[in-house]
Every structure is written in structure tokens, then in C-alpha cells.
C-alpha positions as CSV (number, residue, x, y, z in Angstrom):
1,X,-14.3,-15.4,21.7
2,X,-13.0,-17.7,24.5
3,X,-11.6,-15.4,27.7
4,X,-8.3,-16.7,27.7
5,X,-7.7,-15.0,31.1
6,X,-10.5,-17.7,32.7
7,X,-8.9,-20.7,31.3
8,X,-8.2,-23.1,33.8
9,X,-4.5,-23.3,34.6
10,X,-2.4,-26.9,33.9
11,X,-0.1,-28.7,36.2
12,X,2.3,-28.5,33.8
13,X,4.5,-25.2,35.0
14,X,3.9,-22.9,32.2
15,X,3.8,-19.4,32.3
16,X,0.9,-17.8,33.7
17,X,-0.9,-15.1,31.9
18,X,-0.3,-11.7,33.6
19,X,-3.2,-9.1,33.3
20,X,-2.1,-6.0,30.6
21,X,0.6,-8.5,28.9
22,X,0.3,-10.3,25.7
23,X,-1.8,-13.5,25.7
24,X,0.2,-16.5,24.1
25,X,-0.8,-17.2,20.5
26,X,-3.2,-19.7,20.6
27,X,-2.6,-20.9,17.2
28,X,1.2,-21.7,17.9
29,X,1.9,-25.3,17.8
30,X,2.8,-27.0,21.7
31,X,2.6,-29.4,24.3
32,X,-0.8,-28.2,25.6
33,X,-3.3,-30.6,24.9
34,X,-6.3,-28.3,25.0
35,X,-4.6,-26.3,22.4
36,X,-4.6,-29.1,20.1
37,X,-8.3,-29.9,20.9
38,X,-9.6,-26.3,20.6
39,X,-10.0,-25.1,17.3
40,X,-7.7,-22.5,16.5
41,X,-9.4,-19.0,16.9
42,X,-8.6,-16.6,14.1
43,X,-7.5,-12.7,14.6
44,X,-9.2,-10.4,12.8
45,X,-7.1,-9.6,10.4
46,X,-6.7,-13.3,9.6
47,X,-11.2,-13.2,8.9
48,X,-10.5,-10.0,6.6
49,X,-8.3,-12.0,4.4
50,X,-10.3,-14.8,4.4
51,X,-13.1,-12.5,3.3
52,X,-11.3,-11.1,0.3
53,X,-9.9,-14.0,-1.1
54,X,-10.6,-15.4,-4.2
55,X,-13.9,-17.8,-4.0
56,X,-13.5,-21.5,-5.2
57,X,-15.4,-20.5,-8.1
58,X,-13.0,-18.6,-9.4
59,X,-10.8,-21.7,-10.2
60,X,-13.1,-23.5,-12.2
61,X,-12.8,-24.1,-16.3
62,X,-14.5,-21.4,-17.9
63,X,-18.1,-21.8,-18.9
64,X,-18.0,-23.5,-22.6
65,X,-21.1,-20.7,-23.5
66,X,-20.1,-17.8,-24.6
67,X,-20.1,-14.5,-22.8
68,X,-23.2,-12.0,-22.8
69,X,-22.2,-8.6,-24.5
70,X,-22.0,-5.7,-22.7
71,X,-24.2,-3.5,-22.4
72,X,-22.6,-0.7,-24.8
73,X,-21.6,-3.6,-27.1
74,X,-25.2,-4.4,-27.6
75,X,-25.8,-0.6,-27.9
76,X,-23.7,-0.5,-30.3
77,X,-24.7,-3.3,-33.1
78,X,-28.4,-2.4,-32.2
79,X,-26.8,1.4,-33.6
80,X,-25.4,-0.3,-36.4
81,X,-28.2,-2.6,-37.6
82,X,-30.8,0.2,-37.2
83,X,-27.8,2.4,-39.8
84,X,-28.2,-0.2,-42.3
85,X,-32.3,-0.9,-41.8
86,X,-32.1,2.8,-42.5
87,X,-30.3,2.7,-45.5
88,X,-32.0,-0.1,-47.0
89,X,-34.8,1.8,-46.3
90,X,-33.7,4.6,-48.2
91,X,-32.2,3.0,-51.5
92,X,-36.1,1.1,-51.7
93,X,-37.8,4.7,-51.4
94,X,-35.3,5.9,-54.1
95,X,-35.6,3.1,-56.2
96,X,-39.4,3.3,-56.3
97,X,-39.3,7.4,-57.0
98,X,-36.6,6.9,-60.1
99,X,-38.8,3.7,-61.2
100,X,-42.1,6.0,-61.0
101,X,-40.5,8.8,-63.3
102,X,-39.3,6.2,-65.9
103,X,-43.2,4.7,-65.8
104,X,-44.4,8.5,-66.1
105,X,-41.4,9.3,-69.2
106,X,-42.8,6.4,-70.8
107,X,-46.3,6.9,-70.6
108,X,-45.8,10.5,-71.9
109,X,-43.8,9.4,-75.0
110,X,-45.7,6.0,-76.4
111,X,-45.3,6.5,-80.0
112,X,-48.7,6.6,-82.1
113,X,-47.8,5.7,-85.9
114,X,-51.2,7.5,-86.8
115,X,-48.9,11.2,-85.1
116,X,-45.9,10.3,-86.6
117,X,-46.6,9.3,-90.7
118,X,-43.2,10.6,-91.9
119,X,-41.0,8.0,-89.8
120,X,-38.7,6.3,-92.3
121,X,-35.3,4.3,-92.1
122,X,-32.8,4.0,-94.2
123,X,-31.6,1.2,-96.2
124,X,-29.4,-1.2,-94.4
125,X,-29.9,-0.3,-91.0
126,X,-30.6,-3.1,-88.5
127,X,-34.1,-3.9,-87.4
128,X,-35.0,-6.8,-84.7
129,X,-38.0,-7.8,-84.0
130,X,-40.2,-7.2,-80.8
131,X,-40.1,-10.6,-78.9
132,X,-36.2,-10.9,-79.5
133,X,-35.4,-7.0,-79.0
134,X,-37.5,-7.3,-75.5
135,X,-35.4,-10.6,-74.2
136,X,-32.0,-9.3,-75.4
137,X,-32.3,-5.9,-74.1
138,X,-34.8,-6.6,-71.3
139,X,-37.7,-4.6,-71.9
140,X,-41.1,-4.1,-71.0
141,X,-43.8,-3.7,-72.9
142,X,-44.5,-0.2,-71.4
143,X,-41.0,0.8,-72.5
144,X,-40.5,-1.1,-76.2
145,X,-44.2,0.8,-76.7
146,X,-42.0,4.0,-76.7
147,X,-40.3,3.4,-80.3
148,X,-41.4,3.5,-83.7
149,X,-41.6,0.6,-85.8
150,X,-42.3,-0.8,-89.0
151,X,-44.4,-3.8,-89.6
152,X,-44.1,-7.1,-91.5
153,X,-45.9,-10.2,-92.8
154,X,-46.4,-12.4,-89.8
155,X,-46.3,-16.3,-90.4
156,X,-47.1,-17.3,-87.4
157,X,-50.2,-15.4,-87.3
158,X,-51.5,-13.3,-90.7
159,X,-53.8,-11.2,-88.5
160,X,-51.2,-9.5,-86.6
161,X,-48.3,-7.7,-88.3
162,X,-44.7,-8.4,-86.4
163,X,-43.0,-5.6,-85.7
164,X,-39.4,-4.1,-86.0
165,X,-37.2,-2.2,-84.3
166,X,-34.5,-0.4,-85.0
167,X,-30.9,-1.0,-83.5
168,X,-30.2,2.3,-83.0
169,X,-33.6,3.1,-81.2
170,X,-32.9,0.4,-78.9
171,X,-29.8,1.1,-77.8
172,X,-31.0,4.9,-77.2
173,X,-34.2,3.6,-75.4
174,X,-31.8,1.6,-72.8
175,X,-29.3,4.2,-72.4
176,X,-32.5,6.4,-71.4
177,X,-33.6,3.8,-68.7
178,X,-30.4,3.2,-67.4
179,X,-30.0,7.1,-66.6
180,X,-33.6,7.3,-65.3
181,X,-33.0,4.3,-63.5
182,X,-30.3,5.6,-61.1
183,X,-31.5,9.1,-61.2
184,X,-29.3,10.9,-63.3
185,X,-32.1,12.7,-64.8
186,X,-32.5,14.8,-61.5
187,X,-29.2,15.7,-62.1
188,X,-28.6,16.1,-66.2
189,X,-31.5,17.9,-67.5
190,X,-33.2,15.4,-70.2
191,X,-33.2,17.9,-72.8
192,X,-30.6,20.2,-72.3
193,X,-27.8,17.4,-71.4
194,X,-29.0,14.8,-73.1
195,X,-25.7,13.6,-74.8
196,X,-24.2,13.5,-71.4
197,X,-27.4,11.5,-70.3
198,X,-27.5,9.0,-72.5
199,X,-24.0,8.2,-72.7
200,X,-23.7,7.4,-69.2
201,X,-27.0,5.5,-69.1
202,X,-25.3,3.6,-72.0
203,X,-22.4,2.8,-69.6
204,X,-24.5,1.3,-67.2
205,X,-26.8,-0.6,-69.6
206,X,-22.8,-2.1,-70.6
207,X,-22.0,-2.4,-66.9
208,X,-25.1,-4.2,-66.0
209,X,-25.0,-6.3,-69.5
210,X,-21.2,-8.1,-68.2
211,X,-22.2,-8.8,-65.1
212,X,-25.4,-10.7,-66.2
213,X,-23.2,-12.2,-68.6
214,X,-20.9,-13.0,-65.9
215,X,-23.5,-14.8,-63.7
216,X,-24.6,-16.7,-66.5
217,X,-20.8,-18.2,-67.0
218,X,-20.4,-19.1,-64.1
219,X,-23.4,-21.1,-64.0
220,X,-22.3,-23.3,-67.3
221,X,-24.7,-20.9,-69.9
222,X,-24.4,-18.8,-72.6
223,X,-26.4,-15.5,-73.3
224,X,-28.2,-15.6,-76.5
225,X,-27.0,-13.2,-79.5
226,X,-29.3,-11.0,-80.8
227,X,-31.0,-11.7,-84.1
228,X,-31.6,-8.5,-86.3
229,X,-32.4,-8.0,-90.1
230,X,-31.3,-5.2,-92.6
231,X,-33.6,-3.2,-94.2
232,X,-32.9,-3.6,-97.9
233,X,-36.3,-3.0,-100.1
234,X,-35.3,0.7,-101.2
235,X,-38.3,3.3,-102.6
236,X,-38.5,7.0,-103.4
237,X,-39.2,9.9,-101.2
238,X,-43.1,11.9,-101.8
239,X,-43.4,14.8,-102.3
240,X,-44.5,16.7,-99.3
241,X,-48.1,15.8,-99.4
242,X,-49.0,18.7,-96.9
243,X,-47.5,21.5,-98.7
244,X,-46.1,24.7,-96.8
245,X,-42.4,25.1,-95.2
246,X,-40.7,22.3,-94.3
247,X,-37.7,21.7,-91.8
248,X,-35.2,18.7,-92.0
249,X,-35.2,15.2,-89.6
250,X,-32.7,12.6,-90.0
251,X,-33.6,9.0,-91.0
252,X,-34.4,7.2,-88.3
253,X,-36.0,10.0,-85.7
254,X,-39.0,9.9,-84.5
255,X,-41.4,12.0,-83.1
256,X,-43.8,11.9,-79.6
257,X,-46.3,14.1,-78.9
258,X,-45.5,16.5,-76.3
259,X,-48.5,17.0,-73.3
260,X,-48.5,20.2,-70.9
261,X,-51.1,20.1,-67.9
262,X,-52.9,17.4,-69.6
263,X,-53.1,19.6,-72.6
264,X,-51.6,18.6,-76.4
265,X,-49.1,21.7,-77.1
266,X,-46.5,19.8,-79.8
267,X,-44.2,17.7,-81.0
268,X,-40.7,16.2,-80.3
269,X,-38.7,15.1,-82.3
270,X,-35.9,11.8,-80.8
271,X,-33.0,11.3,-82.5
272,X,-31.2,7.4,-82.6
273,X,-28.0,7.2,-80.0
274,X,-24.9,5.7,-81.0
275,X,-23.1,5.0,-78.3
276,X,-19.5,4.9,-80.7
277,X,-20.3,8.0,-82.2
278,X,-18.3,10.6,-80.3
279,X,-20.3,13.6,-82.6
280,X,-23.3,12.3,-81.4
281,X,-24.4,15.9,-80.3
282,X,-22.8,17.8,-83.0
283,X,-24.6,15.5,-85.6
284,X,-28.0,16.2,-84.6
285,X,-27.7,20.1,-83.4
286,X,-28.8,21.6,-86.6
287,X,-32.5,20.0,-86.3
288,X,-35.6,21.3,-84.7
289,X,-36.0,19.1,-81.7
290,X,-39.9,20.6,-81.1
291,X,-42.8,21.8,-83.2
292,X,-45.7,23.6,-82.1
293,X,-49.1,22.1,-82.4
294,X,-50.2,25.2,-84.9
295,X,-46.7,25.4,-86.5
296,X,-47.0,26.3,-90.2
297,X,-43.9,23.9,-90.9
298,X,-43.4,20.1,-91.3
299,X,-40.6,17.9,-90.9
300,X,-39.4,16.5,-93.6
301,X,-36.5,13.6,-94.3
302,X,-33.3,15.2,-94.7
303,X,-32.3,14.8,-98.7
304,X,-32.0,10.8,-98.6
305,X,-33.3,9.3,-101.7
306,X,-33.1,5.8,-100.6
307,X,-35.9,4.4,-97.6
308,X,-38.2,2.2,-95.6
């Protein structure tokens, strides 16, 4: 700082500096010339202001880039997009377990038409056939493989038999997958709750069905109606060619063989689903569902004169 006290005194008659007073504000405007030609010298108050006032940058336009997140912000979506990595995660490893117990459900009730000689229909039910059932309903082979059928004169090609499917089957085949599908059968016990099942899976299969049929209007198409036939060549019932007791199955049932460990123990016998039918369960109570492998009883068709 410049010793004011040591300044050379003017000419001009001011007012000396007295030792222990005030010195005169050098920043004041006068007649002094050297005042004018020294810079002004700033208290120290005046370089603490200075020092905290806003910087030039501060009045700039604000940068056209965005601003970086902070840190908990980024904390935060990397929380959320690890949440939903995790549940996609999770609804793949589901999927893949309730598509593995369909596979093994199917696998364990392919129908053999060599175990199951007494399956019949009745006249005038509805039968498609294989390629237009699979399309319609969109099934595998590994799943259609599951129902009876009957067979017919191919024309397209005499050494292979088409085959036919009933309605009914179908529509209890689907409402089985549907349920499997989104796991209701770890929750509604196949067997014991199978109304309940398969009415459910049927609302599904319907769920799923719209909103295919949905997509497909809004892209300018139109879902293909299914083709199916009626059974109408009528015969007579045989006799029971195996002799012994007997015990009644509805037209249309069929029968799997039934596997423990590895091991042949049975037979089951599947009943058609009819989705409309609120008595569904009530119809088909009375029946033995399973036979024992060394069971001295057959099933039989339950007193229909009239079928396929």
C-alpha cells in the first residue's frame, strides 16, 4: 500500500495529514492531480466484495446441452432399470418352467390308438382335420399328438390316412394349454379342479384369440374360419369283445395311459370340454376317470346306439 503519511506535500494549501487522525479518502474525487493519476487504492472491505461477487460467467446464455444428472438421479434410474432387467428376468425363467411342464403333460398323455380301441364319436359331432385344426387353434405337433382321432381316405396322398379331430377335443386341449401356460396348474390341481382349470384356460385361449384377431384388423386382414365336417356314417355298437364287468365312458372320451416312476400303472380316461356347458363337471362325475392296469373291468360306451 502507498504510506500516505510520506507523500510529498503540494503547494496548494491543503490540510496536512496529522499523525493518529483519519487519512483523507483517496478515492474522493478533487483538485489534486496526483489523485487523479494514482489509481485509486481499494479498502479491504471493498477486495472482499469484489471477491464474492458474481463472476462474468454467470451472465452468459445458458449452455444449449443439457445438464448432467445428479448423482442420486443417476442412482436412481440405474435402481430402476436394474427393477425391470430383474423382472424381465423373472417372467423368462417362469415362462420357460410353465412351458417345460406343458412339454412334459404332453409327452405323458400322447394318445396310442393301439391303448385306446374303444374310442368312438357320436353321429353329428364336428371333426376338422389336422392341418386346419393346428393353424386355427395354433398347435404343435407335440400337443395335437395328444388327441384321438379317426382317419380318412386321403386324396392327396392314398398312403397316408388324414386325420380328424374332434371339436370338442380341441377346444379342451387349448383350454388345457392356456392354464398350463400361465401356471394355473401349480395352483388348481389338474385332477381334482379340473372344471375350474379348464374354464379359465378357455378364457384365456378367448382372450388371446381377440387380440390376435385384433392385430390382424388393424393390419387390413381377416382370420381364416375354421373348416370342420360332421360325422354322419352311423353303425352299431359290439358286443364287448373282452367279456367281464364293464364300466360306462361317454362318446367322445378318450383314454392315456397313465406312467408312475417310469413304470405303466393304468389308464385315464379325458372327457371333451364345452366351454358353454355350465354342467360340465356334474355331466361327467358319475364315470371312472382311472383304471388300473390289472383291473378286471373295461370301459365301455355309455348306451348310444348310434357311432363312429
Amino acid at each position: 500500500m502507498v504510506d500516505l503519511q510520506t507523500s510529498p506535500r503540494h503547494s496548494s494549501g491543503k490540510r496536512k495529514h496529522v499523525e493518529g487522525t483519519q487519512p483523507p479518502d483517496a478515492t474522493r474525487s478533487g483538485s489534486s492531480k496526483r489523485s487523479r493519476r494514482t489509481p485509486a487504492i481499494q479498502p479491504e472491505t471493498n477486495l472482499q466484495v469484489v471477491e464474492t461477487s458474481p463472476s462474468p460467467s454467470s451472465s452468459r446464455s445458458p449452455s444449449p446441452f443439457l445438464e448432467e444428472p445428479t448423482s442420486s438421479e443417476s442412482h436412481g434410474k440405474r435402481g430402476l432399470h436394474t427393477q425391470r432387467q430383474r423382472e424381465t428376468v423373472r417372467r423368462a425363467v417362469e415362462k420357460k418352467r410353465h412351458t417345460a411342464r406343458w412339454k412334459t403333460w404332453c409327452e405323458e398323455h400322447r394318445w396310442e390308438r393301439d391303448h385306446d380301441p374303444g374310442y368312438k364319436q357320436k353321429v353329428g359331432s364336428k371333426e376338422v382335420h389336422r392341418a386346419d385344426a393346428m393353424a386355427y387353434f395354433r398347435l404343435k405337433d407335440y400337443e395335437i399328438d395328444t388327441l384321438p382321432y379317426v382317419t380318412f381316405d386321403n386324396e392327396h396322398n392314398p398312403m397316408v390316412p388324414g386325420k380328424s379331430y374332434n371339436l370338442g377335443n380341441l377346444h379342451t386341449l387349448v383350454s388345457r394349454k392356456f392354464a398350463f401356460l400361465h401356471g394355473l396348474d401349480e395352483k388348481l390341481d389338474p385332477r381334482t379342479r379340473e372344471v375350474e382349470l379348464l374354464k379359465r384356460g378357455w378364457e384365456l385361449f378367448d382372450a388371446d384369440t381377440k387380440k390376435l384377431e385384433e392385430r390382424m384388423r388393424a393390419k387390413g386382414k381377416k382370420r381364416k374360419e375354421l373348416v370342420f365336417g360332421v360325422i354322419f356314417i352311423p353303425r352299431q355298437p359290439g358286443q364287448n369283445e373282452r367279456g367281464g364287468k364293464t364300466k360306462p365312458r361317454p362318446f367322445g372320451s378318450w383314454t392315456t395311459r397313465v406312467y408312475e416312476d417310469g413304470v405303466y400303472i393304468g389308464e385315464w380316461l379325458n372327457f371333451q370340454f364345452d366351454p358353454d356347458d355350465d354342467d360340465f363337471g356334474d355331466h361327467y362325475r358319475r364315470y371312472e376317470r382311472f383304471r388300473p392296469k390289472d383291473a378286471e373291468w373295461h370301459w365301455e360306451l355309455d348306451g348310444v346306439n348310434t357311432w363312429y
